[in-house]
Backbone as ProteinMPNN parsed JSONL, in Angstrom:
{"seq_chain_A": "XXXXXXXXXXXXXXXXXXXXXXXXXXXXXXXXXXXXXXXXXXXXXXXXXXXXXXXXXXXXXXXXXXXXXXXXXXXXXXXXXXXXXXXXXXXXXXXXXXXXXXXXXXXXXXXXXXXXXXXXXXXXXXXXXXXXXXXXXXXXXXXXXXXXXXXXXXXXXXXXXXXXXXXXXXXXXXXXXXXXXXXXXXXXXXXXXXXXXXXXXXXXXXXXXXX", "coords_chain_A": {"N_chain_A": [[6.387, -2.067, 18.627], [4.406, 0.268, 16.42], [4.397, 1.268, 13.271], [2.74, 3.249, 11.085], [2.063, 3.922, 7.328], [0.167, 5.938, 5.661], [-1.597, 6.962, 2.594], [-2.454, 8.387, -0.222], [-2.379, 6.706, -3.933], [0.604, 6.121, -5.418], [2.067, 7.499, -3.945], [4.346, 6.854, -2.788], [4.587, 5.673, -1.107], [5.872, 2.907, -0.701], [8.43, 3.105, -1.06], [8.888, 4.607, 0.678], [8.261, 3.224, 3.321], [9.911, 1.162, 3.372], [12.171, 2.348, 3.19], [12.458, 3.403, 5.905], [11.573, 1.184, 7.26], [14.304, 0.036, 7.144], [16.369, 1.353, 8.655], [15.054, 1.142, 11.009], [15.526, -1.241, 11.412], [14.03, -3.004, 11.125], [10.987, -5.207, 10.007], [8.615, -4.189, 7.175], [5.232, -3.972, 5.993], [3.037, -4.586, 3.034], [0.427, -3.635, 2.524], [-0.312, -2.996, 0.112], [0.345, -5.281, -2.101], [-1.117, -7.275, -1.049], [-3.917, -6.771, -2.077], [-3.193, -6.144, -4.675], [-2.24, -9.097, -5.308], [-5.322, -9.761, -4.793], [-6.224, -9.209, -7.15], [-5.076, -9.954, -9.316], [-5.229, -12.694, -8.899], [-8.486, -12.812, -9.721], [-9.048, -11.875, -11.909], [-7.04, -13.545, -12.935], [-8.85, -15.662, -12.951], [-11.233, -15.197, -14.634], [-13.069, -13.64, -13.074], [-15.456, -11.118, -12.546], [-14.983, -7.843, -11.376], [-16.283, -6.697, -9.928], [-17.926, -8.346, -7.952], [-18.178, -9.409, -5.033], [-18.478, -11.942, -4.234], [-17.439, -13.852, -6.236], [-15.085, -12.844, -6.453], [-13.859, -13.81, -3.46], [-13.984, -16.277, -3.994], [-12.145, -17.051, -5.973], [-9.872, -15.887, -4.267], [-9.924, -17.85, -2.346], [-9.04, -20.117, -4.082], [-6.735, -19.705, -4.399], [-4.238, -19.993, -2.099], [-1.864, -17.43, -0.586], [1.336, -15.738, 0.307], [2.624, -13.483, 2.272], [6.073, -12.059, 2.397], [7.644, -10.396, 4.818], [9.467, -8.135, 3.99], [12.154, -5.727, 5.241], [13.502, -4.759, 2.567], [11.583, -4.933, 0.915], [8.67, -6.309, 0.094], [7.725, -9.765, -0.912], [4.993, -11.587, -2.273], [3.951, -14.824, -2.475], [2.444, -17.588, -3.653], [2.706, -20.599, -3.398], [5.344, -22.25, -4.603], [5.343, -20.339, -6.111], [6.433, -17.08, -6.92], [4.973, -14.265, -6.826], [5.097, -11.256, -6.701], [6.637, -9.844, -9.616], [4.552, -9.49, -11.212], [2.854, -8.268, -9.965], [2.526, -5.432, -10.497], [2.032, -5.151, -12.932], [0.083, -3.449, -15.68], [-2.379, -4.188, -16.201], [-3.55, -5.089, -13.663], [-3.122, -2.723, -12.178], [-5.148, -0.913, -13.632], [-7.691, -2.407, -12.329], [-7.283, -2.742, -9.293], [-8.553, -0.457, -7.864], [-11.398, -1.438, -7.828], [-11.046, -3.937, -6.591], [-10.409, -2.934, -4.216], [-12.499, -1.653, -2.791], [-13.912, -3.63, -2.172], [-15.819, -4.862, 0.836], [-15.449, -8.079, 1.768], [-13.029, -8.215, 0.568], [-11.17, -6.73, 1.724], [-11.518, -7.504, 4.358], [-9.962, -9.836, 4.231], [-7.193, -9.232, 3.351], [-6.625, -7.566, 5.498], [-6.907, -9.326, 7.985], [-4.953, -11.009, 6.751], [-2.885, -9.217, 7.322], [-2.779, -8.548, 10.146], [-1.759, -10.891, 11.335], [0.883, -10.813, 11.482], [3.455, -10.524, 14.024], [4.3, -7.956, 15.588], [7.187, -5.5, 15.884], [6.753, -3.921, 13.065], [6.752, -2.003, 10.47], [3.996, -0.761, 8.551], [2.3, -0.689, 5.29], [0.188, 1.749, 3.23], [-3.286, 1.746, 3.104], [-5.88, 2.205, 4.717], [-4.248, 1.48, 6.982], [-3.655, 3.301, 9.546], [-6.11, 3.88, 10.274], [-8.028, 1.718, 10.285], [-6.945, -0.639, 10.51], [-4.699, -0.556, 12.156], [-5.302, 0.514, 14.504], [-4.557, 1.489, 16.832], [-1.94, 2.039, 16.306], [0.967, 3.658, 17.81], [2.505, 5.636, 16.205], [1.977, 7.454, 13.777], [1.474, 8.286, 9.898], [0.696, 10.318, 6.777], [1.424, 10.033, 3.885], [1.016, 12.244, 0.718], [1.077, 14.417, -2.54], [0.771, 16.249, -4.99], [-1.55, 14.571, -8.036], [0.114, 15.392, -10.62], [3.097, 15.388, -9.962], [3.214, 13.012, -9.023], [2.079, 11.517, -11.24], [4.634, 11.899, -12.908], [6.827, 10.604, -11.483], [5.732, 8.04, -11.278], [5.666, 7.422, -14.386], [8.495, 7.675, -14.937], [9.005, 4.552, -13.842], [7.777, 3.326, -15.48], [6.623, 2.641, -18.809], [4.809, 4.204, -20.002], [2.701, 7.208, -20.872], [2.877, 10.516, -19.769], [0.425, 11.975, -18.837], [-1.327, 10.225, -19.664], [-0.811, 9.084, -17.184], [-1.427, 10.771, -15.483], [-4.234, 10.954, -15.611], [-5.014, 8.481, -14.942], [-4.732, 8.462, -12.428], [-6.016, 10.08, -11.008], [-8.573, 9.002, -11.399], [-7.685, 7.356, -9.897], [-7.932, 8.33, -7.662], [-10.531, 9.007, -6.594], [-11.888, 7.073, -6.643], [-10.399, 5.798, -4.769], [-11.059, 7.451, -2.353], [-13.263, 7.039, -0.565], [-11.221, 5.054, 1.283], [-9.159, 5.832, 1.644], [-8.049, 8.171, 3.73], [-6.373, 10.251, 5.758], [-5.21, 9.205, 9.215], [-6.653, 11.062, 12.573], [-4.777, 11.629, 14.138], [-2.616, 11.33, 12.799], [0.668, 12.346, 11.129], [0.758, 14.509, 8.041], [2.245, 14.396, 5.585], [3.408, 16.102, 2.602], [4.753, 15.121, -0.334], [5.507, 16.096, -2.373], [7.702, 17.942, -2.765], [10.0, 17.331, -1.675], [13.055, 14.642, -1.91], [13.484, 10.875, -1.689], [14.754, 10.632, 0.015], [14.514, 12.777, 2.187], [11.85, 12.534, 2.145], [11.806, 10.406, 4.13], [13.699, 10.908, 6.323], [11.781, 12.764, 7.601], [9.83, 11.307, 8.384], [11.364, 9.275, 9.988], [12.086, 11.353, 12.098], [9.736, 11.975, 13.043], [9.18, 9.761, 14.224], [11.195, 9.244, 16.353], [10.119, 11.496, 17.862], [7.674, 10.775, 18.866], [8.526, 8.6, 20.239], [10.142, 10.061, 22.168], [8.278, 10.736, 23.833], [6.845, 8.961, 25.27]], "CA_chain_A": [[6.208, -0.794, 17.917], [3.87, -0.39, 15.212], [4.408, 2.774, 12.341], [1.781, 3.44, 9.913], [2.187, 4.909, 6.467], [-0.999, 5.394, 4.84], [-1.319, 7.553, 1.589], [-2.603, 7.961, -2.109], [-1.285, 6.017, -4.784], [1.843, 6.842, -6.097], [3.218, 8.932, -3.025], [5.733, 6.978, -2.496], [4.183, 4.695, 0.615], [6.395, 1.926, -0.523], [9.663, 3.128, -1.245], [9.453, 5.198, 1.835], [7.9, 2.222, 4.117], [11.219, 0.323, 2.963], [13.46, 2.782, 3.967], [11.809, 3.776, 7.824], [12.067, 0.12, 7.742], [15.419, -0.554, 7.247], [16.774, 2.468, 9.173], [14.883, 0.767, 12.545], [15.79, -2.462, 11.77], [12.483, -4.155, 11.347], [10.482, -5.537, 8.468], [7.792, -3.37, 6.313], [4.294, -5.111, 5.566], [2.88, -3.825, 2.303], [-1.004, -3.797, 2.155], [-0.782, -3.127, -1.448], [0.507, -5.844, -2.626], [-2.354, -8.237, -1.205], [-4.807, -6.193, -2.963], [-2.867, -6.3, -6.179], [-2.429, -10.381, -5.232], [-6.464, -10.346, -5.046], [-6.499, -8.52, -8.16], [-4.029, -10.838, -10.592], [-6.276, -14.086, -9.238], [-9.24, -12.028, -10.235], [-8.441, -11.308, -13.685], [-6.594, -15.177, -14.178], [-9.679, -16.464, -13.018], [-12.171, -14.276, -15.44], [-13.707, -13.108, -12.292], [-16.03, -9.805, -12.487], [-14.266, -7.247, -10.229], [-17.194, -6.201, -8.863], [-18.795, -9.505, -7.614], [-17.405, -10.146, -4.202], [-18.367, -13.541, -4.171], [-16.551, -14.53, -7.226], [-13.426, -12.974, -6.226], [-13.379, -14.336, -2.678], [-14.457, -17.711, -4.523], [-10.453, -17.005, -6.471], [-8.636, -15.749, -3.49], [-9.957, -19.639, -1.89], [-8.059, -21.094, -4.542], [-4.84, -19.407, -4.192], [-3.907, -19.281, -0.912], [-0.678, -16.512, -0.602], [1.643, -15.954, 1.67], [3.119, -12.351, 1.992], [7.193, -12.458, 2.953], [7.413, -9.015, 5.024], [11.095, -7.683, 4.344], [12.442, -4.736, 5.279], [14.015, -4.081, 1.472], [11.144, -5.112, -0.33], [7.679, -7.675, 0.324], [7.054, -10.48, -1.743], [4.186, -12.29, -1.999], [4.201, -16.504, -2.956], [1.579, -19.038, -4.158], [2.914, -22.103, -3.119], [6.258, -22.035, -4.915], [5.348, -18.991, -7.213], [6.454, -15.672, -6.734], [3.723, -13.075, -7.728], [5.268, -9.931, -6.814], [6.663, -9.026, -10.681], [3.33, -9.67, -12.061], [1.503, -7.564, -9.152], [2.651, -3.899, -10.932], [1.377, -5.132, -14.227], [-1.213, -2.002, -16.367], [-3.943, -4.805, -16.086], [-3.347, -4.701, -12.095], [-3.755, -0.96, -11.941], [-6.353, -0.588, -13.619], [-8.642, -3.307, -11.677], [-7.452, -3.058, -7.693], [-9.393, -0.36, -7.024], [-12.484, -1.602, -7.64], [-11.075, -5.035, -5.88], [-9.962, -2.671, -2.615], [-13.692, -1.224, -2.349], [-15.093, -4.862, -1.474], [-15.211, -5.149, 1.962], [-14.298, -9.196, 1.628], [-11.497, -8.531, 0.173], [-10.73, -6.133, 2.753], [-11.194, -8.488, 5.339], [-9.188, -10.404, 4.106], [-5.913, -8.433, 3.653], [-6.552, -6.922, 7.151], [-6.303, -10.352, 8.837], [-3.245, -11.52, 6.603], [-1.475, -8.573, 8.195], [-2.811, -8.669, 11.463], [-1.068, -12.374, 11.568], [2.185, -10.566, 11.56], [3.621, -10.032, 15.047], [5.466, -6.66, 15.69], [7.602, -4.34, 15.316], [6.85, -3.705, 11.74], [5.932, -0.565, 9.62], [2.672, -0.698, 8.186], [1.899, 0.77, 4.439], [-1.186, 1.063, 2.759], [-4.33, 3.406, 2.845], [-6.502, 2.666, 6.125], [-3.531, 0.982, 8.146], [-4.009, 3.883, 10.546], [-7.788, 4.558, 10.5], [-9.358, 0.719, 10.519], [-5.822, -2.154, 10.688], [-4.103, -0.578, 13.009], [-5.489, 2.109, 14.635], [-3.817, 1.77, 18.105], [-0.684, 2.214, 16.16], [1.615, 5.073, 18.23], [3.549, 6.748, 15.015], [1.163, 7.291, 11.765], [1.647, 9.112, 9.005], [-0.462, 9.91, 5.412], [1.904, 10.728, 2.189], [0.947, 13.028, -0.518], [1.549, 14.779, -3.622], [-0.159, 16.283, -6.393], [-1.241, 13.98, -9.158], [0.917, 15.661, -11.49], [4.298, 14.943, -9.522], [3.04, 11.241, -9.034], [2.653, 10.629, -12.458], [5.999, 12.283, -13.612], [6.851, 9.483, -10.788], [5.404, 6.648, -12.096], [6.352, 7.847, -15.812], [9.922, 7.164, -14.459], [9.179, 3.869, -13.962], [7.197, 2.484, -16.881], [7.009, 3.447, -20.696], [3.783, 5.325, -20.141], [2.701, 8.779, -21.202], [2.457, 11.166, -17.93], [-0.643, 12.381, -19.103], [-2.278, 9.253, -19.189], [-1.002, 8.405, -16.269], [-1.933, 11.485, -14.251], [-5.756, 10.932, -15.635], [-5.639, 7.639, -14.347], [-4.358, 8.218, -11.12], [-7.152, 11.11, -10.737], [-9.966, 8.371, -11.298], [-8.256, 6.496, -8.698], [-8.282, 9.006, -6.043], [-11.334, 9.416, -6.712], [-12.37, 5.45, -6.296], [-9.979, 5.48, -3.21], [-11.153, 8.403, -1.327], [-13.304, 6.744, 1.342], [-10.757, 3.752, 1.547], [-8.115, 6.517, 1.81], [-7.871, 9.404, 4.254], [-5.446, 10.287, 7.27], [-5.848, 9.422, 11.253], [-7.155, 12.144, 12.908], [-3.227, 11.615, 14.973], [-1.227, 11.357, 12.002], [1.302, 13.882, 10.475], [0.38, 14.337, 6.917], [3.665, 14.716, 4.712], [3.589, 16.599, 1.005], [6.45, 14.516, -0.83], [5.882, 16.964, -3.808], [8.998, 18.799, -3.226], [10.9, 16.693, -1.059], [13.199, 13.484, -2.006], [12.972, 10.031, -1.097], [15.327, 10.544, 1.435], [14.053, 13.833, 2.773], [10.573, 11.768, 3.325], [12.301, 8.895, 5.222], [13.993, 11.496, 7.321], [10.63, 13.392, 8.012], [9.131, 9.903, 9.274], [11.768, 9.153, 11.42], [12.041, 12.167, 13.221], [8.502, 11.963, 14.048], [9.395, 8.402, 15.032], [11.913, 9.569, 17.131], [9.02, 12.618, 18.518], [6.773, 9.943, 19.525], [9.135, 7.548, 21.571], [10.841, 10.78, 23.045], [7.119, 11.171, 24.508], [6.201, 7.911, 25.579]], "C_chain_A": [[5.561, -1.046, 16.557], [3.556, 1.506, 14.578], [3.439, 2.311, 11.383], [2.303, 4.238, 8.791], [1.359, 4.523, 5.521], [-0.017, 6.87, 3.358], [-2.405, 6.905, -0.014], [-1.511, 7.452, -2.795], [-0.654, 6.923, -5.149], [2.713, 7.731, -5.232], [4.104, 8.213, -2.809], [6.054, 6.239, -0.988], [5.216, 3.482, 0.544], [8.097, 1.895, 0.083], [10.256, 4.095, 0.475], [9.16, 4.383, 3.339], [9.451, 1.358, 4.011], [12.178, 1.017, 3.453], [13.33, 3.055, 5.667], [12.517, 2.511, 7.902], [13.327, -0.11, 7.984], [16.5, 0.375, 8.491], [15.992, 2.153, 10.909], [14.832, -0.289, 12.539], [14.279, -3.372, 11.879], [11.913, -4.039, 10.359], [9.523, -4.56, 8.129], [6.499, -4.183, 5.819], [3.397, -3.644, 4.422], [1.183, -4.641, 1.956], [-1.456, -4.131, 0.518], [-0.796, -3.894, -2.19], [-0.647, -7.251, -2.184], [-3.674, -7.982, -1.957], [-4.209, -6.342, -4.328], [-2.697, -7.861, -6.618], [-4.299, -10.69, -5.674], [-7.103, -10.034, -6.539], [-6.291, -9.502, -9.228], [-5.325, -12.326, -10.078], [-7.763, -13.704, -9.665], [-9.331, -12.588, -11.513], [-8.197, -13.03, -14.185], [-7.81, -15.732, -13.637], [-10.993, -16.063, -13.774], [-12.89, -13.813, -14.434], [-14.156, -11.531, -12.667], [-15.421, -9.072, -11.132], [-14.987, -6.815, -9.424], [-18.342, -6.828, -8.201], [-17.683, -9.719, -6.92], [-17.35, -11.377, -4.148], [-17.734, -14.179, -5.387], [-14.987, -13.909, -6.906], [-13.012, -13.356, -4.909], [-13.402, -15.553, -3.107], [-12.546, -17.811, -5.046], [-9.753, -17.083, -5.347], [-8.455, -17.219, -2.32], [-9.564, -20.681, -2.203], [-7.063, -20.872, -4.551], [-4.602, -19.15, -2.96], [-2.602, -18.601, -1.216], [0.006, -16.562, 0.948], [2.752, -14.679, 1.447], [4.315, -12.519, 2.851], [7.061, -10.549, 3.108], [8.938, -8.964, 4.885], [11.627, -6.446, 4.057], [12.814, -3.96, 3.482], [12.745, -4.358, 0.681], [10.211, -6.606, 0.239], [7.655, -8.452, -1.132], [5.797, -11.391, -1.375], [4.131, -13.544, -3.087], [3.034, -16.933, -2.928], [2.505, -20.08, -4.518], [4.515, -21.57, -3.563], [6.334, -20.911, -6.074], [5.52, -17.582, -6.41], [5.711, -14.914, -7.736], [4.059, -11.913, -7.863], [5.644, -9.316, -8.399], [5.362, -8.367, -11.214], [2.661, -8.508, -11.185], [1.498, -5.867, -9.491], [2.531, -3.716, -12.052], [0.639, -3.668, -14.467], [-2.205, -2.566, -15.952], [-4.025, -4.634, -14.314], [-3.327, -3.218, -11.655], [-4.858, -1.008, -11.8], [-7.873, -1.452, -12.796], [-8.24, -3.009, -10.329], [-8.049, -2.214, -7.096], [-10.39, -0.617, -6.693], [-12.491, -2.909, -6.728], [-11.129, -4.828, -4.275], [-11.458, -2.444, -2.32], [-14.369, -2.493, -1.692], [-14.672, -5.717, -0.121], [-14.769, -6.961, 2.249], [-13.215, -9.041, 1.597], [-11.11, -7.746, 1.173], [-10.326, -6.615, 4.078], [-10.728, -9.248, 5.203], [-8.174, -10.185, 3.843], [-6.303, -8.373, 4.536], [-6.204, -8.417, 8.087], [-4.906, -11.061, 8.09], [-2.445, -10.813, 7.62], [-1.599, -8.643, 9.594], [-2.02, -10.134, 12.471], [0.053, -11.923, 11.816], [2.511, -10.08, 12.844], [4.409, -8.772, 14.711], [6.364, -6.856, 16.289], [7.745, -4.893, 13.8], [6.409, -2.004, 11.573], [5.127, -0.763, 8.649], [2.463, -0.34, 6.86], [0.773, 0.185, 3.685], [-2.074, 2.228, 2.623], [-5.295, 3.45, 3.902], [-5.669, 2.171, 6.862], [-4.147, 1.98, 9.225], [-5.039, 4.303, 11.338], [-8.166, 3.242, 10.613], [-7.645, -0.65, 11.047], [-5.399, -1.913, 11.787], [-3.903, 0.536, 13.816], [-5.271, 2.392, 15.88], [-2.342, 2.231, 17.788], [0.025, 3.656, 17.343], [2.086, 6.055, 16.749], [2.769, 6.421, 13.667], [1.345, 8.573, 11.085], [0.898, 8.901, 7.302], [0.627, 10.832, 4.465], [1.004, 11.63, 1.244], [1.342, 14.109, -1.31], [0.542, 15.156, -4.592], [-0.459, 15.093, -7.602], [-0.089, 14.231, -10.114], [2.282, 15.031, -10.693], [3.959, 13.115, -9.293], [3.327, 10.463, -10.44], [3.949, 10.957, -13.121], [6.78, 10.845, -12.811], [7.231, 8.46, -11.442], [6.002, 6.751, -13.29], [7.955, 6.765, -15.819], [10.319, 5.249, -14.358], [8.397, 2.623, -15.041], [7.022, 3.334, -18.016], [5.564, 3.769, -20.808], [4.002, 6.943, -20.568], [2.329, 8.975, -19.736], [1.588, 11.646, -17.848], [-2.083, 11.561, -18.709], [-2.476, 8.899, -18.205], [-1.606, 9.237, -15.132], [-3.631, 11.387, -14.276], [-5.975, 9.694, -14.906], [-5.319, 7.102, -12.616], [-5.486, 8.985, -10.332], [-8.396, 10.573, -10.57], [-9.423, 7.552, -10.205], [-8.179, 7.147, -7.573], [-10.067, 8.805, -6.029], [-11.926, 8.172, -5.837], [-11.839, 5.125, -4.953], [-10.552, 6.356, -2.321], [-11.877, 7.846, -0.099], [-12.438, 5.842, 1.902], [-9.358, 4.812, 2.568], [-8.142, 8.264, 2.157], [-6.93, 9.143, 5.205], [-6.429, 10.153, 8.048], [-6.286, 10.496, 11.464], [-5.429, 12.329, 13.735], [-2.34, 11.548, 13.758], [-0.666, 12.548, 11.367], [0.716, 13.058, 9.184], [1.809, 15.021, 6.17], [3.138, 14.835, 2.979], [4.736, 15.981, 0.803], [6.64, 15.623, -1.913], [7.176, 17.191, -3.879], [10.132, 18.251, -2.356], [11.186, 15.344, -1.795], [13.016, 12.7, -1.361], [13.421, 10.32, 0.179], [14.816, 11.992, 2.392], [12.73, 12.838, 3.388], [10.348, 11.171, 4.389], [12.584, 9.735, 6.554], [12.812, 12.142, 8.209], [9.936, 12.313, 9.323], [9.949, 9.722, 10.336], [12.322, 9.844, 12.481], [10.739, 12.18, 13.95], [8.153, 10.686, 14.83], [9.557, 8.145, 16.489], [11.367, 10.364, 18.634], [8.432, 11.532, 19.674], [7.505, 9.103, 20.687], [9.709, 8.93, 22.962], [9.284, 10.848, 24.539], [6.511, 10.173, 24.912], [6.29, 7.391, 26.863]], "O_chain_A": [[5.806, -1.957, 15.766], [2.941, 2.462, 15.051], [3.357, 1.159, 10.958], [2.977, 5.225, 9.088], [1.386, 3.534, 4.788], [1.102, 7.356, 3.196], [-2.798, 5.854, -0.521], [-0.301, 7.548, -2.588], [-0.932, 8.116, -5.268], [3.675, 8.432, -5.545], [5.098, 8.878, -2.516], [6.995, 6.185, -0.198], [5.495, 2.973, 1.63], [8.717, 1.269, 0.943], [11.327, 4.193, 1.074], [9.7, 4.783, 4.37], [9.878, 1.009, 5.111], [13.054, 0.477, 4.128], [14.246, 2.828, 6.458], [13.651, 2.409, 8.371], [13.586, -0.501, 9.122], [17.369, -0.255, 9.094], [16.332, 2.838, 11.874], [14.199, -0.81, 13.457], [13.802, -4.176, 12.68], [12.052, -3.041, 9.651], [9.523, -3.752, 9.058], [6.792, -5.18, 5.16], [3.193, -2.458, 4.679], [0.89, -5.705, 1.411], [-2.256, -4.87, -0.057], [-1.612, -3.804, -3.108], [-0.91, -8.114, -3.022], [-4.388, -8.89, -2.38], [-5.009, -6.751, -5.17], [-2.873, -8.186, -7.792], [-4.651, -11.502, -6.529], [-8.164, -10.474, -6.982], [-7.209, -9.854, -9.969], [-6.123, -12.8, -10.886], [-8.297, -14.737, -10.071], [-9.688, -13.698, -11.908], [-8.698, -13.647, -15.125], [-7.781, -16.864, -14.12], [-11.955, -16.753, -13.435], [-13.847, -13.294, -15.008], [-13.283, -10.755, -13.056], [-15.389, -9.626, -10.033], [-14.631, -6.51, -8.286], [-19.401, -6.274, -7.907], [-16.587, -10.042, -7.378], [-16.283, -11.977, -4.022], [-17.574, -15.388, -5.22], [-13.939, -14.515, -7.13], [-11.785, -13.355, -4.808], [-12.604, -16.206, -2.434], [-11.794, -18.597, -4.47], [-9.031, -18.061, -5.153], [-7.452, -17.581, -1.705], [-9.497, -21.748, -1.592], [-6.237, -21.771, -4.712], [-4.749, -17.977, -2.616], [-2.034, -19.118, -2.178], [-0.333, -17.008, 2.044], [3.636, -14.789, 0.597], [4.106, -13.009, 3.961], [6.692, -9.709, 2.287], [9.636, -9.684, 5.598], [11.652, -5.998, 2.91], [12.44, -2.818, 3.213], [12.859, -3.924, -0.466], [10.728, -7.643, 0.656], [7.584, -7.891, -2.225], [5.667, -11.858, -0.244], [4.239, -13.363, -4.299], [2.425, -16.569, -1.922], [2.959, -20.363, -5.627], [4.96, -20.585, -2.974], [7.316, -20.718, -6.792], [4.828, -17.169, -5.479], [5.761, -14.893, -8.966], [3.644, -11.26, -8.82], [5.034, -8.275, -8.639], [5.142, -7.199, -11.534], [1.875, -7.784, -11.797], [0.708, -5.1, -8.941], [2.737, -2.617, -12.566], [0.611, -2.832, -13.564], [-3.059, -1.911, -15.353], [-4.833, -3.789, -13.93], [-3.635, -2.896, -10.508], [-5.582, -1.092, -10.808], [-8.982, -0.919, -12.816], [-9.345, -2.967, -9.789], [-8.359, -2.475, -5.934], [-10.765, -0.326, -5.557], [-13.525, -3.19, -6.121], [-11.496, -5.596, -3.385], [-11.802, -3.188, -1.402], [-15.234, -2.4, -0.822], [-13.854, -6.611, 0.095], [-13.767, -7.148, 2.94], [-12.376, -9.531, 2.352], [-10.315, -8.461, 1.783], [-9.321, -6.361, 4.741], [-10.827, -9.951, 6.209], [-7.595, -11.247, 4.072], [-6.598, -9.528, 4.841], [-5.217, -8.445, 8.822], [-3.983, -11.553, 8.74], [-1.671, -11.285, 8.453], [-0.584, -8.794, 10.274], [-1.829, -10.307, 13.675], [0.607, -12.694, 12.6], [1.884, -9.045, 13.075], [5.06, -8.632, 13.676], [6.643, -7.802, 17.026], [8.44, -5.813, 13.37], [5.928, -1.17, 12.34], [5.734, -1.007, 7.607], [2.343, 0.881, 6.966], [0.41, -0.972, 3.474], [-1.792, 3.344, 2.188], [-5.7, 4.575, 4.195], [-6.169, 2.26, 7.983], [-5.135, 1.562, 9.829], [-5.086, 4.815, 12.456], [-9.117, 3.348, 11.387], [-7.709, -1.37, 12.044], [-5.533, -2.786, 12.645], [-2.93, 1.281, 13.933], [-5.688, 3.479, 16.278], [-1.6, 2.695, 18.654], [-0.725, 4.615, 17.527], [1.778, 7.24, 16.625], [2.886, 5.519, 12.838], [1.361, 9.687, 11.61], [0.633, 7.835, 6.746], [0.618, 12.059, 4.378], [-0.146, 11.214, 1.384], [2.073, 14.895, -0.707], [-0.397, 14.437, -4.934], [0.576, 14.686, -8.13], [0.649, 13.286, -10.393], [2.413, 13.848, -11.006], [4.776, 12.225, -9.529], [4.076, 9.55, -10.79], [4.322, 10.149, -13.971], [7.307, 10.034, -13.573], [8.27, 8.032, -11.945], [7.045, 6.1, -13.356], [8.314, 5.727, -16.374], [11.391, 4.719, -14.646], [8.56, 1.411, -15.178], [7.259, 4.54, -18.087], [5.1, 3.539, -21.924], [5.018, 7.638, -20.591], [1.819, 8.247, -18.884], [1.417, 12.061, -16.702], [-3.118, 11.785, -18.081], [-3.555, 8.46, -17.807], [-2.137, 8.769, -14.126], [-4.302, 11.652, -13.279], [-6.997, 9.631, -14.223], [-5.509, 6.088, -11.945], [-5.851, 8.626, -9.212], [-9.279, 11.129, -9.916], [-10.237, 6.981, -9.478], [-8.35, 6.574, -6.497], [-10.549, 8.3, -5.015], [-12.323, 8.238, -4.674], [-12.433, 4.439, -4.122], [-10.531, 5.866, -1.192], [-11.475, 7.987, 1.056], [-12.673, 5.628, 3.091], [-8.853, 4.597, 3.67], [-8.211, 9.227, 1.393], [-6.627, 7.991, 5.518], [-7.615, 10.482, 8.047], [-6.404, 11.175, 10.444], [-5.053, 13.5, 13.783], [-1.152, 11.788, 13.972], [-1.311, 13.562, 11.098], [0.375, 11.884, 9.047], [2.189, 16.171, 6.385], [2.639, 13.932, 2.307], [5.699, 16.149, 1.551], [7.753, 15.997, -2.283], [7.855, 16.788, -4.823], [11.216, 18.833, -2.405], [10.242, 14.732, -2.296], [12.451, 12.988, -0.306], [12.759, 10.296, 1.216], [14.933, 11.789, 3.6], [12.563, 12.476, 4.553], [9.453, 11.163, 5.233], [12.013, 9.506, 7.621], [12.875, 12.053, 9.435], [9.683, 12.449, 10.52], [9.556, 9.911, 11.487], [12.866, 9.37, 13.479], [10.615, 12.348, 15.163], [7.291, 10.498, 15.688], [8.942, 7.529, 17.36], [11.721, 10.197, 19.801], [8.649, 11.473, 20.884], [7.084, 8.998, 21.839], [9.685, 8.807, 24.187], [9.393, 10.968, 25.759], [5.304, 10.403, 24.984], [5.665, 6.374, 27.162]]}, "name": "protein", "num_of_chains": 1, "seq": "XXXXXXXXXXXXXXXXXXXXXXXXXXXXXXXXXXXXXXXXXXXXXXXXXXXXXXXXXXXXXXXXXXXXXXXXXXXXXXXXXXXXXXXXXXXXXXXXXXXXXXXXXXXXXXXXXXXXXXXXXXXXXXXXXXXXXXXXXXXXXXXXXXXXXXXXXXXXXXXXXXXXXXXXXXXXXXXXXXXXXXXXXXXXXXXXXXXXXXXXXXXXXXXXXXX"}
């Protein structure tokens, strides 16, 4: 079994990929965080973000190695854990321009494709280009504004700033990031986490009833 949960930033793909997960007993593989991995060796290597060949030239010196777990992925260089570092400001503001380059793309897409199933998927084309035989997909969203009140919540940002800079990255994500043509599309706006989780795995539930 293989669940998708694509989405714009900030809906809430992680925290609600983590709970599906745990709630069917099987791990969670988080796209984002290899993109925010290709991002941080980027940056420590002065790499231009928008010269594929200098940032696949980085991601050749760090190899990674993404730990899929239901509560929560980390991702390791060698004996380093990267995940704190990978929700840095400087890591914002740079991964989208790192997600646009199809290298780097192809290269997340085969990390995860290494992972045997049953997992749940999250990310922004899982369902449209990674894993697009999946049975059960689904695309999060939310207004900017409720995202950044969100985010706000979890860093000592203004919500202002943050809703402008979540607005340039729809913008930068939009062809990376649309729904399946098969997936439900879930508004979190006005629903909690746990309302989302529940949403997902009734349509979980939909899909196997019909299989």
């Amino acid at each position: 079994m293989i669940v998708t949960i694509d989405g714009v930033a900030a809906s809430g793909k992680s925290s609600v990929s983590s709970g599906v997960a745990r709630a069917l007993g099987i791990p969670y593989l988080s796209s984002g965080l290899l993109y925010r991995a290709a991002t941080l060796f980027a940056l420590e290597d002065h790499a231009d973000l928008s010269d594929q060949g200098a940032v696949l030239a980085a991601l050749g010196t760090h190899p990674v190695r993404l730990e899929p777990l239901a509560e929560g992925n980390r991702v390791w260089q060698n004996g380093r854990d990267l995940t704190p570092e990978l929700h840095s400001t400087r890591v914002d503001h740079g991964v989208s321009a790192i997600a646009v380059l199809p290298g780097v793309r192809a290269w997340v897409n085969e990390q995860l494709r290494q992972v045997p199933p049953p997992f749940v998927a999250e990310g922004r084309d899982m369902g449209t280009n990674v894993f697009p035989h999946a049975g059960a997909k689904f695309y999060l969203t939310a207004s900017p504004r409720v995202r950044a009140r969100r985010r706000a919540q979890e860093r000592p940002e203004d919500v202002d700033a943050i809703e402008a800079a979540l607005i340039r990255r729809d913008d930068l994500d939009r062809v990376q990031s649309a729904p399946a043509a098969d997936a439900v599309v879930i508004d979190t706006g006005p629903l909690d986490l746990d309302g989302v989780i529940g949403k997902v795995l009734a349509g979980v539930q939909r899909h196997r009833a019909g299989q």
